[in-house]
C-alpha positions, 0 to 999 in steps of 0.5 A: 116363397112366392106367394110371400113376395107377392104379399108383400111388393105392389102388384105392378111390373118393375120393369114397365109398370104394367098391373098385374091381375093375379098371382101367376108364376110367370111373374116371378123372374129371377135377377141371375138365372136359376141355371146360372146360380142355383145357390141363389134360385130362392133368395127372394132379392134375387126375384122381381115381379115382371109382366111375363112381356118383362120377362121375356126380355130379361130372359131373351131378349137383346141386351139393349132392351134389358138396359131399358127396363125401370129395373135394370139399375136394380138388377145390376146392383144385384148381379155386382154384389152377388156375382163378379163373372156375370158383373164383368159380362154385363159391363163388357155389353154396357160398354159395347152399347154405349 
């Protein structure tokens, strides 16, 4: 599965834009974690391609830096169509960062 997203988007972060080199599974971050839905660890809408820096954030890091990543608007419209408890957490934090 991964190799057939890695055929068919850019090979640029869609988070920060950076290039990246070659097929590395570090890449590959789920939208809702694997351990938060596992029903939906290998729908491929559910991936998008970061530098592992990206990554890190999304995974890690302060929700702040997450609403600043290019793909946070995406990664939302993910998470409200495919699950209304993280949805509702996620705007309850918009709404304490705004």
């Amino acid at each position: 599965m991964f190799e057939d997203i890695w055929a068919k988007k850019a090979h640029v972060c869609e988070s920060c834009g950076k290039h990246l080199r070659e097929f590395n599974v570090s890449y590959f971050s789920h939208i809702i974690a694997k351990g938060v839905r596992k029903d939906l660890r290998l729908d491929p809408d559910n991936i998008v391609l970061e530098c592992v820096d990206c990554h890190n954030t999304w995974g890690n890091g302060k929700f702040k830096d997450k609403m600043l990543q290019h793909s946070w608007e995406r990664k939302l419209a993910y998470i409200a169509a495919n699950d209304k408890e993280l949805y509702a957490k996620y705007t309850f934090l918009i709404d304490k960062h705004l």
